[in-house]
C-alpha positions in Angstrom: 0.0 0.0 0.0 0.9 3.6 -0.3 4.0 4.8 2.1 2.9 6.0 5.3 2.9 9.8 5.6 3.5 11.6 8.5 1.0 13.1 11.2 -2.8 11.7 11.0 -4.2 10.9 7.6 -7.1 10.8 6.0 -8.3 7.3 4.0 -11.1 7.2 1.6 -12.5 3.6 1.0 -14.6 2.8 -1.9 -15.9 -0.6 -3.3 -16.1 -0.3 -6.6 -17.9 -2.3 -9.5 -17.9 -1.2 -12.8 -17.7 2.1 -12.1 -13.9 3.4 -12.9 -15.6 6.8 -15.2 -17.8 7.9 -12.1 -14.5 7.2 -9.6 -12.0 9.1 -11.6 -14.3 11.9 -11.0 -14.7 11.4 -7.7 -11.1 11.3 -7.2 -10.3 14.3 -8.4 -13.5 16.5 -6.4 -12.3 14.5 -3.2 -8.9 15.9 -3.2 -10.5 19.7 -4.2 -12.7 19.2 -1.3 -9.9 18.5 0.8 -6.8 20.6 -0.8 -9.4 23.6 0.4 -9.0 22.5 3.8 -5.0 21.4 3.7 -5.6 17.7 4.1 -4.1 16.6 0.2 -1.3 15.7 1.2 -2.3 13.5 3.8 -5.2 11.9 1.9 -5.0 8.1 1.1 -7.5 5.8 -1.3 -8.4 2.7 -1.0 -11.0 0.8 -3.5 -12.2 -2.1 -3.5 -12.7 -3.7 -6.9 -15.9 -5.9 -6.8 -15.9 -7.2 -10.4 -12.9 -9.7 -8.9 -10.5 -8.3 -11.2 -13.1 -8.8 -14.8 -13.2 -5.1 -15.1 -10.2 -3.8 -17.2 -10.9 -0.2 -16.8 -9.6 -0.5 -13.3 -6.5 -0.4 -14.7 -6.7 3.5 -15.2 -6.6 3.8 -11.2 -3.0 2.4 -11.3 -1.5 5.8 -12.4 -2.5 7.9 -9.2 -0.1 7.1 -6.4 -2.5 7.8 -3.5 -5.0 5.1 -4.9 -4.4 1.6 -3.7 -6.7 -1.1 -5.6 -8.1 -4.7 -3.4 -9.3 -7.5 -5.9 -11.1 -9.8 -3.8 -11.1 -13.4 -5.5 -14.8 -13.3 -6.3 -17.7 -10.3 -6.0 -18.2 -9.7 -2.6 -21.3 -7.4 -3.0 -21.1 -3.5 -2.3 -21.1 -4.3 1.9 -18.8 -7.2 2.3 -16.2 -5.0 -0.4 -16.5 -2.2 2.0 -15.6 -4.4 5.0 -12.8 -6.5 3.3 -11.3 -3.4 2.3 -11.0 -1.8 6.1 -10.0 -5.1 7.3 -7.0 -4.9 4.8 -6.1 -1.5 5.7 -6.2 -1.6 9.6 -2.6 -2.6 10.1 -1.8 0.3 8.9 -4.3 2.7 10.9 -2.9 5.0 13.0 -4.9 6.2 16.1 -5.8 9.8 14.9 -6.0 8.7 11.6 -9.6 9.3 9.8 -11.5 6.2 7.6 -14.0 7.8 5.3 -16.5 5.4 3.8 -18.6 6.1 0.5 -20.0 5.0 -2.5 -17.9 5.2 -6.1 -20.5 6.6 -7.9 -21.0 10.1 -6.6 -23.8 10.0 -5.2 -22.5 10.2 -1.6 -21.2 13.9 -2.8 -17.3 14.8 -2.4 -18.6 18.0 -1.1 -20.1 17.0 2.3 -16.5 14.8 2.7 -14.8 17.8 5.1 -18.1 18.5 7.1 -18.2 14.7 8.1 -14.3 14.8 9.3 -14.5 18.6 10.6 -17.8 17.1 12.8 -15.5 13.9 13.9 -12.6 15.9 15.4 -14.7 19.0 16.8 -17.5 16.7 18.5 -15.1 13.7 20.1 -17.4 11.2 19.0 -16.0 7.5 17.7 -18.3 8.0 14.4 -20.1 10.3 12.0 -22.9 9.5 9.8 -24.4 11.3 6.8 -28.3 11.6 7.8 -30.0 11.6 4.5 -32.2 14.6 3.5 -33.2 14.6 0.1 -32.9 11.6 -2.4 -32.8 11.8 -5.9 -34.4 8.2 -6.4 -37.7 7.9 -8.7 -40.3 8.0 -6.6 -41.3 4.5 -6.6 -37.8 3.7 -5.3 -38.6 6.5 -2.7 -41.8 5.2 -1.4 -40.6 1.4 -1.0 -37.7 3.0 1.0 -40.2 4.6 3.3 -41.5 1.2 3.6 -38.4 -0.2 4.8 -37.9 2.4 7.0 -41.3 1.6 8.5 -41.0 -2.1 8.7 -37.2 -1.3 10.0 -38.7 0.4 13.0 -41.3 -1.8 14.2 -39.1 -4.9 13.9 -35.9 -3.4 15.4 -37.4 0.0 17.8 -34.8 1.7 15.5 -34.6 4.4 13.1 -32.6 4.4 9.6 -32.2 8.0 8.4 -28.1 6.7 7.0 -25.8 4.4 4.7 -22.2 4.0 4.2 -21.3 7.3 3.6 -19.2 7.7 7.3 -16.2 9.0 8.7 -14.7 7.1 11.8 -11.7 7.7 14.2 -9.0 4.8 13.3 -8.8 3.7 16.8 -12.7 3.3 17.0 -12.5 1.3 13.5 -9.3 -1.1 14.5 -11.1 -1.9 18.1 -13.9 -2.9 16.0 -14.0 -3.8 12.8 -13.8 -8.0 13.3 -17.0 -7.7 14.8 -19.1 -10.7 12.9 -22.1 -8.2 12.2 -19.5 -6.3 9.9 -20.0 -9.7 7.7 -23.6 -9.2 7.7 -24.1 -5.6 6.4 -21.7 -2.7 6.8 -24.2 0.3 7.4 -26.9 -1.4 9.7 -23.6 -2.5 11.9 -22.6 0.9 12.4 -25.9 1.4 14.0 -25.8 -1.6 16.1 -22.8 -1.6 17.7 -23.9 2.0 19.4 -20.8 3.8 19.6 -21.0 7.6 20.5 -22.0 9.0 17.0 -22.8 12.1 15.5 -25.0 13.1 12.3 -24.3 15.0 9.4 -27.1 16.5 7.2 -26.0 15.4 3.7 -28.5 15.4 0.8 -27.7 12.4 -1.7 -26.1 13.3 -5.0 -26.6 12.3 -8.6 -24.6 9.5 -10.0 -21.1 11.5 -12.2 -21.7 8.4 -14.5 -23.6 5.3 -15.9 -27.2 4.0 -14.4 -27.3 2.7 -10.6 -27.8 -1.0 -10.0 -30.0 -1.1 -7.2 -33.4 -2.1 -8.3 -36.2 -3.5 -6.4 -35.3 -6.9 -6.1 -31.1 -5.6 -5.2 -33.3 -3.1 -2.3 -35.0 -5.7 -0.7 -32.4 -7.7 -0.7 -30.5 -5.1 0.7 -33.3 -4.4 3.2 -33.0 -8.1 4.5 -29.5 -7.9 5.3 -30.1 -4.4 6.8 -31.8 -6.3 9.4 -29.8 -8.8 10.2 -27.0 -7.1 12.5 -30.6 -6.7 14.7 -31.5 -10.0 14.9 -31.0 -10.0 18.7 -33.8 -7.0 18.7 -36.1 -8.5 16.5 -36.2 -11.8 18.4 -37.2 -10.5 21.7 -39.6 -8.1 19.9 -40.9 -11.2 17.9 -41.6 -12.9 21.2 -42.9 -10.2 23.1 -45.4 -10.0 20.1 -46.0 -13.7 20.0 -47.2 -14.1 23.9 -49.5 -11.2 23.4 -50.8 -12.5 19.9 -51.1 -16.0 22.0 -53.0 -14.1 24.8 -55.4 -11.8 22.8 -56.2 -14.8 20.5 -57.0 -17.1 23.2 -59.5 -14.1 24.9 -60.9 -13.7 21.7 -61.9 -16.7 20.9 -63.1 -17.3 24.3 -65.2 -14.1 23.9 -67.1 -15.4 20.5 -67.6 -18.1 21.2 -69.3 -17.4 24.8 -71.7 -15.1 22.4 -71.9 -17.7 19.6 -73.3 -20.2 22.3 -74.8 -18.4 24.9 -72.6 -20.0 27.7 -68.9 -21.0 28.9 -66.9 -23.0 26.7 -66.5 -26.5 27.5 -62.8 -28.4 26.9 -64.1 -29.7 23.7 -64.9 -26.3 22.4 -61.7 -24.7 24.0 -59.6 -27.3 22.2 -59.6 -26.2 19.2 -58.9 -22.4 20.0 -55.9 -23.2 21.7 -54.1 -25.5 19.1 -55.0 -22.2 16.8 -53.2 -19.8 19.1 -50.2 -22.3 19.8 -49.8 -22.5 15.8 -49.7 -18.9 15.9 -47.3 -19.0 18.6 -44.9 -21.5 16.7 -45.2 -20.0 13.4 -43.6 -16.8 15.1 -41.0 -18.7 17.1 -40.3 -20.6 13.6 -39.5 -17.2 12.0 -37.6 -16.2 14.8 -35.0 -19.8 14.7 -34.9 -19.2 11.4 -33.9 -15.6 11.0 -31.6 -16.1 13.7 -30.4 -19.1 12.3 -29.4 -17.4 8.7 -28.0 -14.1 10.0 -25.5 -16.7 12.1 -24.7 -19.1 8.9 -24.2 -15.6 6.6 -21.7 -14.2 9.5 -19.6 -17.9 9.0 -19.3 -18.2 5.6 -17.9 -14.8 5.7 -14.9 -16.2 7.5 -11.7 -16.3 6.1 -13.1 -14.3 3.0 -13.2 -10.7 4.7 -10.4 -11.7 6.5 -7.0 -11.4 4.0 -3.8 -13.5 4.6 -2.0 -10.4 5.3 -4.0 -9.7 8.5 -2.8 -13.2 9.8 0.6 -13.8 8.3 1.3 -10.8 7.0 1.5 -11.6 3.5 -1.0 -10.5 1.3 -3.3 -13.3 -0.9 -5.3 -10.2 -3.1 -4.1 -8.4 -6.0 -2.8 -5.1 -5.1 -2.1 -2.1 -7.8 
């Protein structure tokens, strides 16, 4: 990787796939951002090439010095390329060194870059997030996002106002970074693991290049695995809603069919209301194993693939340009 410089620096990680026009862009407005503030010097990229090395344009990033390229053996998907790329680069982290996190394509905007760092070092807090304002989705995209954000908060109590555009202190990032949620989902970790944050106001921006990739089926997906570093919450909020489904059903019945027949239920009548509410009840539970059950098995197949030679050996097993 590039030579150490002295004093704290700033890193910029970026998975990329397919997107080297947008980058080269993003490059150069990344440094202006931060030339205006005195940081170039000090400023360090790191991407993290997704297409496993199929995409030849890449080769274009191998002129800028500051710009060190990961090629992971096989696409890791835009979350897992952001995590195997600050799990490379942590041997390297200094303490009062800064880890930027944002997309390739533009869209989180160079521009809100030195507000996030200025907000890390004035407010002493471990991490920055941008809080969305405005998105410049269709509004189809839009409303199923609401949606999420809905379903997000009554499964987890949480809110999701933020993504992966972030700024964090290098000693916060090295002390955490091998957490197993990391291999679950980048953004909804940095939620979970409740370190002292602060927000940003950051509108999204407009892709420099090319047409974005996440459709419907990619945002649910994305969604799912959103979820996921919650499981914990979700269970207990799952159960808590179970018992009470279990109660109120069992009352319910009780209640119509006292009306229904004009007296107290006998066993034979009760019977059948309680085998309904206790299918209920498992159904939930079901859900609840098996959610659990997934968001485990995802975290340990992860193993060993976020997680590069060079962090173990010290030798490195990915392609590096």
């Amino acid at each position: 990787m590039s030579e150490a410089a002295p004093g704290p620096r700033l890193w910029v990680v970026c998975p990329m796939l397919r997107d080297t026009e947008s980058y080269l862009r993003l490059h150069d407005e990344v440094l202006d951002a931060c030339r205006r503030h005195g940081w170039s010097d000090a400023v360090r990229f790191v991407v993290v090439d997704d297409s496993a090395g199929t995409d030849h344009e890449v080769a274009q990033l191998t002129r800028f010095p500051d710009v060190t390229v990961l090629t992971p053996p096989f696409g890791l998907g835009h979350q897992r390329a952001i995590v195997y790329g600050l799990r490379y680069m942590t041997p390297e982290l200094g303490p009062d060194d800064v880890v930027v996190t944002m997309d390739s394509d533009g869209e989180d905007k160079p521009s809100d870059l030195p507000r996030l760092v200025e907000e890390l070092r004035s407010s002493g807090a471990a991490l920055v997030l941008a809080q969305r304002t405005k998105r410049s989705e269709p509004v189809g995209f839009r409303a199923m996002y609401v949606c999420f954000r809905l379903v997000f908060r009554v499964l987890t109590g949480g809110t999701i106002r933020s993504g992966n555009f972030a700024a964090q202190r290098g000693a916060s990032l090295v002390a955490t970074i091998d957490h197993p949620s990391f291999d679950l989902c980048y953004s909804a970790t940095l939620l979970a693991l409740k370190r002292s944050t602060a927000m940003v106001p950051c509108a999204r921006g407009v892709r420099f290049a090319g047409t974005s990739r996440m459709n419907r089926y990619a945002l649910v997906a994305h969604g799912m695995r959103m979820l996921l570093p919650f499981s914990e919450n979700i269970a207990v909020r799952m159960l808590v809603l179970a018992a009470s489904a279990f109660a109120g059903l069992v009352v319910f019945l009780v209640l119509l069919a006292t009306s229904v027949i004009g007296q107290p239920m006998t066993a034979p009548v009760l019977a059948p209301c309680i085998a309904l509410a206790v299918l209920f009840l498992a159904a939930f539970t079901a859900f609840v194993v098996l959610f659990s059950g997934f968001s485990q098995a995802s975290a340990i197949a992860m193993k060993g693939v976020t997680v590069p030679a060079s962090r173990r050996d010290g030798r490195s097993s990915v392609e590096v340009s």
